[in-house]
N, C-alpha and C positions, 0 to 999 in steps of 0.2 A: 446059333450062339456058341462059339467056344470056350471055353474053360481055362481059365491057365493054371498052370501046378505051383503048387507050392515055391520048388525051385524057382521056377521064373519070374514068381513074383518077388521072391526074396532077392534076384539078381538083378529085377528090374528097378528096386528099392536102391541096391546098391550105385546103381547106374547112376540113378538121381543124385543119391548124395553125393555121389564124384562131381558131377552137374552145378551142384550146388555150393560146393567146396569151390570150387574153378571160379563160380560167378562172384564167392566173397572175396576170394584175393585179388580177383580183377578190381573188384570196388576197393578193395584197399590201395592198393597201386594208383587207383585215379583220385583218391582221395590224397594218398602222398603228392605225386604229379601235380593235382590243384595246389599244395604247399607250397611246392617249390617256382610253379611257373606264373602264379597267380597271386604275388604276395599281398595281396590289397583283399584278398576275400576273407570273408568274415573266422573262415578254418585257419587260414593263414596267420593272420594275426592272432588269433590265441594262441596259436602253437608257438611261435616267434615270442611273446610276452610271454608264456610259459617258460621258454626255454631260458627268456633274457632273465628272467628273475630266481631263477635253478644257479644262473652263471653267475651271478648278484650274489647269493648267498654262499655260493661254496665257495668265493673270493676273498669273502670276508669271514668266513669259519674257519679259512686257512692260514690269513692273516692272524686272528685270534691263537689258534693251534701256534703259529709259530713263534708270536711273541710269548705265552707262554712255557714254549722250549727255552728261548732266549732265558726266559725267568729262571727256570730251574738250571742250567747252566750258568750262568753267574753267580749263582746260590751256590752251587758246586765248587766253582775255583775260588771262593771268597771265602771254601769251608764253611759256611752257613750250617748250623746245627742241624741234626737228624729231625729236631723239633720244630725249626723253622720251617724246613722245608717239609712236612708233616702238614704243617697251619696254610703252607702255599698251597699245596695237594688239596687240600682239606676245602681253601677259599674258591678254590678253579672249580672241585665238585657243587659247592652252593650255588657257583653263577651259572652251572651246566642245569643245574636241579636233579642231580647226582646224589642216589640215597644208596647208603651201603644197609644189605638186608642180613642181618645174621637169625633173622626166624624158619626155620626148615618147613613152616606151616606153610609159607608163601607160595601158593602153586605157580609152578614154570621155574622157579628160581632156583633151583637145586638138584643134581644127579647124586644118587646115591651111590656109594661104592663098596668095598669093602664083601665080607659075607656074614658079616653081623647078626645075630636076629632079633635084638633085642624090641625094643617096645618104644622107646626115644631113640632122638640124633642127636649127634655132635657134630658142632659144626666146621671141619675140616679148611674150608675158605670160604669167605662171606660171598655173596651175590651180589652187583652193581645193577640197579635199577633207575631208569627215566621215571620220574615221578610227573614229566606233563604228559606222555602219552601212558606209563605202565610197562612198556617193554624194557625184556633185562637185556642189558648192556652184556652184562660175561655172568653166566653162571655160577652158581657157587655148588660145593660139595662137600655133600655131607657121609654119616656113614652111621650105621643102626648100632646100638647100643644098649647091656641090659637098663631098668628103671635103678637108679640109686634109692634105696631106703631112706628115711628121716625127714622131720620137717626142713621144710625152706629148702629143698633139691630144687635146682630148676636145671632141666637137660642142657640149657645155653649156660651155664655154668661159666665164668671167665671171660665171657661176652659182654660188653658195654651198656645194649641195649638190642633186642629184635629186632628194631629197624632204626637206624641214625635218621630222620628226614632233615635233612640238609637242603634251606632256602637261599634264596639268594638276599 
């Protein structure tokens, strides 16, 4: 009975996984392959209805996207007040579900900058947040600051609200 060393079984290890690697991309390639030559299989058609309804939606996102270019360009040459088009911006975030986040609490929402060391933030530019999944849209940044003395300090000082939730 022979023995094998160490080495070789570590190379024989490796072998396999190249083995193995090889045999998933094959299966991937024949799994693509059934897509394309086989549209009537059950892989097929999800993929195709996946895809038609991906093509569906970003047709009509861009339609949306576009008429509200159109919006705010009219607003523009018609001089439409800073204020109006503030209330336009404002109405397009409620239908997006579009919340501007001015709380530096908010984890993921905020980069710090600066070399501050205080003990609060200030909030330098709010954070855009989806409020049906949670993900931020564009970050916001903040920057350390020492603690203000006296009743009623609040570090968001000048700030509307910590978080706008803006519905539709």
């Amino acid at each position: 009975m022979s023995r094998i060393t160490r080495r070789e079984r570590d190379e024989r290890l490796r072998s396999l996984e190249r083995v193995l690697d090889k045999v998933d991309r094959s299966v991937e390639r024949i799994e693509l392959v059934t897509v394309v030559r086989e549209p009537k299989s059950g892989l097929a058609v999800d993929a195709y209805d996946g895809l038609r309804k991906q093509v569906i939606a970003a047709s009509g996102e861009r339609a949306a996207h576009l008429h509200q270019l159109a919006q705010f360009d009219a607003g523009l040459r018609a001089a439409t007040s800073a204020e109006e088009l503030a209330a336009l911006v404002r109405e397009w975030m409620a239908q997006a579900c579009l919340a501007v986040v001015t709380d530096p609490a908010v984890d993921g929402a905020f980069e710090v900058v600066g070399d501050g060391h205080g003990d609060e933030y200030r909030v330098l530019r709010p954070a855009y947040v989806d409020t049906v999944s949670g993900r931020v849209v564009r970050g916001g940044v903040v920057e350390r600051v020492e603690a203000a003395e006296g009743p009623g300090h609040d570090s968001r000082a000048g700030d509307v609200s910590a978080t706008e939730e803006i519905r539709p």
